[in-house]
LUMTORKOL-365358 format. One record per residue (C-alpha): residue number from 1; residue in one letter; x, y, z. Coordinates in steps of 0.25 Angstrom, whole numbers, always signed. Example, Ala and Ser with C-alpha at 12.3 -4.5 7.8 and 13.67 -1.06 7.14 Angstrom:
2
seq, type, east, north, up
1, A, +49, -18, +31 .
2, S, +55, -4, +29 .
This chain:
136
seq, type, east, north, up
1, X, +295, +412, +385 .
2, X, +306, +410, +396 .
3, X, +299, +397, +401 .
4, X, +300, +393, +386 .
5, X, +312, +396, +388 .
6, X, +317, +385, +400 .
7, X, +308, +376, +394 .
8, X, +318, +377, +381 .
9, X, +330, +375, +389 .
10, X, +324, +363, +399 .
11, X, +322, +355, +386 .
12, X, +334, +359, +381 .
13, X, +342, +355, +394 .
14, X, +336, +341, +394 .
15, X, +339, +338, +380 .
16, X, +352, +344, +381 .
17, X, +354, +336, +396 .
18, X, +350, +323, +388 .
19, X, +360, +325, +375 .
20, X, +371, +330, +385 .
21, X, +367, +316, +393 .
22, X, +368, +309, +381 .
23, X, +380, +314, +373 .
24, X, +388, +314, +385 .
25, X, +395, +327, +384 .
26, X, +409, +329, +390 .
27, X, +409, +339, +398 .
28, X, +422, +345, +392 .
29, X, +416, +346, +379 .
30, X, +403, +354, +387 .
31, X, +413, +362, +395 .
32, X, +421, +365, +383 .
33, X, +409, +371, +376 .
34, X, +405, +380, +388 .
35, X, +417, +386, +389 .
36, X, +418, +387, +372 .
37, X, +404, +394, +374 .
38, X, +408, +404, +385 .
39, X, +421, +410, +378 .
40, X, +413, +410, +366 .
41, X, +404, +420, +374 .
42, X, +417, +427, +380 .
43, X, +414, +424, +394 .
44, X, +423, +418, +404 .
45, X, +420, +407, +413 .
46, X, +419, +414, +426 .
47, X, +408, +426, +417 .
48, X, +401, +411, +414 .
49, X, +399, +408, +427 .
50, X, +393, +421, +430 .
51, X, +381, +418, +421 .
52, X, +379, +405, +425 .
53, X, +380, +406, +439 .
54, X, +391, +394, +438 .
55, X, +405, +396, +444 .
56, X, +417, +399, +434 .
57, X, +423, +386, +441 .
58, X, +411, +378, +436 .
59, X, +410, +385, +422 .
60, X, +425, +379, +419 .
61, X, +424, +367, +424 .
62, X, +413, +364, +416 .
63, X, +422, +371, +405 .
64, X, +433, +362, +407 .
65, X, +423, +349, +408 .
66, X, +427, +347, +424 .
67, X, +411, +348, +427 .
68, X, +399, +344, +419 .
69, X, +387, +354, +421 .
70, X, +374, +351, +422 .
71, X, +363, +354, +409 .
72, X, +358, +366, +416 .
73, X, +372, +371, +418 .
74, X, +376, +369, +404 .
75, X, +364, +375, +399 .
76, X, +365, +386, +409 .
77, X, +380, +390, +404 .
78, X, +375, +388, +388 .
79, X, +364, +398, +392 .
80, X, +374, +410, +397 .
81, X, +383, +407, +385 .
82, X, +370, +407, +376 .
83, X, +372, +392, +370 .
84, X, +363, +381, +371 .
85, X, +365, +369, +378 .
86, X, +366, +362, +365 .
87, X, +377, +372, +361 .
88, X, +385, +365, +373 .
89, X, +382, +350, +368 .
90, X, +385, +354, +353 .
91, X, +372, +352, +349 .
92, X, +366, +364, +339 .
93, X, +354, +368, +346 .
94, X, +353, +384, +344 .
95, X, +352, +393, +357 .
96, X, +338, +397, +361 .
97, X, +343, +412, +364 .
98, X, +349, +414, +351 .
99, X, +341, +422, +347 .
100, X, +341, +431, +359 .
101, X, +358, +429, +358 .
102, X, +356, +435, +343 .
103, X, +347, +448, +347 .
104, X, +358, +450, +357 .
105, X, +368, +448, +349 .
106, X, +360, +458, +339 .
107, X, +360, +467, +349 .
108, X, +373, +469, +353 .
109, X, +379, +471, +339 .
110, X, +379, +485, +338 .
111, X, +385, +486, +353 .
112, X, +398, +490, +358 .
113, X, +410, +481, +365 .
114, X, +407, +486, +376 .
115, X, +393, +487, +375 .
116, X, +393, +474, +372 .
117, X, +401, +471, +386 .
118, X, +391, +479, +395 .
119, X, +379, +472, +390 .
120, X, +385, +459, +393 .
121, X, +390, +464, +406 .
122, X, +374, +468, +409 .
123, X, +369, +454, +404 .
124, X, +378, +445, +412 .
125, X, +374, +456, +425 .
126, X, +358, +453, +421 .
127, X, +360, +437, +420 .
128, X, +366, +438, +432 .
129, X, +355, +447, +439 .
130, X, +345, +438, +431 .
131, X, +351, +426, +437 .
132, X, +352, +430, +450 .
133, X, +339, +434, +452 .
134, X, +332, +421, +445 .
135, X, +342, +413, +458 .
136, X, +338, +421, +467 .
C-alpha cells in the first residue's frame, strides 16, 4: 500500500514538473497560492517550516515569489497543507488523502476546542518524531 503510494506521487510529480515546465508558472502566482493554502489551514509561516523541515525564511520567500522551489518542495509543502500539487498549478485534480482528511475530519466532530488543539499539538509532535527518525 505505502509503495503504491510513492509510486502515485512520482507519477504525479513528473506530470506536474512537465505542466509546471510548460505553462511556465510565475512564481508569485505559486507563492501566493502557498501562503493562500497555509492561512486557510491556520498555520503560520514559521509552524510551516516546522513540518516541512524548511526555514521560515525560505517558506516566505517562496511566499512572496523572491525563490522558486523545486517540484519535490512544492509537493512537499502541498502534502503538510493536505493539497495536491495540482491544487498549487490550479489544476482540479482531487487529493489522494481525501478521504483520510474526511475520516478525520469525521472524527473530530464531536470534540472540544480544546480537544481539538491538543490532538493537533500531538500530530505535529508525531510528524516531527516520524520524520526524524525516517532522516536519521
Amino acid at each position: 500500500m505505502e509503495y503504491t503510494i510513492v509510486i502515485h506521487y512520482v507519477i504525479i510529480v513528473i506530470v506536474r514538473e512537465a505542466q509546471m515546465e510548460e505553462m511556465k508558472l510565475d512564481s508569485r502566482i505559486l507563492g501566493n497560492r502557498i501562503a493562500d493554502m497555509r492561512i486557510s489551514r491556520g498555520l503560520t509561516q514559521f509552524q510551516l517550516a516546522e513540518l516541512t523541515g524548511l526555514s521560515r525564511v525560505y517558506i516566505g520567500y517562496l511566499e512572496q515569489g523572491k525563490r522558486c522551489g523545486t517540484i519535490l518542495t512544492y509537493l512537499d509543502i502541498v502534502s503538510v497543507l493536505g493539497y495536491s500539487l495540482n491544487d498549487l498549478v490550479g489544476g482540479s485534480y482531487s487529493n489522494p488523502d481525501s478521504e483520510f482528511i474526511s475520516e478525520l475530519s469525521l472524527a473530530l466532530t464531536d470534540c472540544q476546542g480544546d480537544e481539538k488543539e491538543m490532538i493537533v499539538r500531538i500530530f505535529r509532535e508525531m510528524l516531527k518524531m516520524i520524520r526524524m527518525y525516517h532522516r536519521g
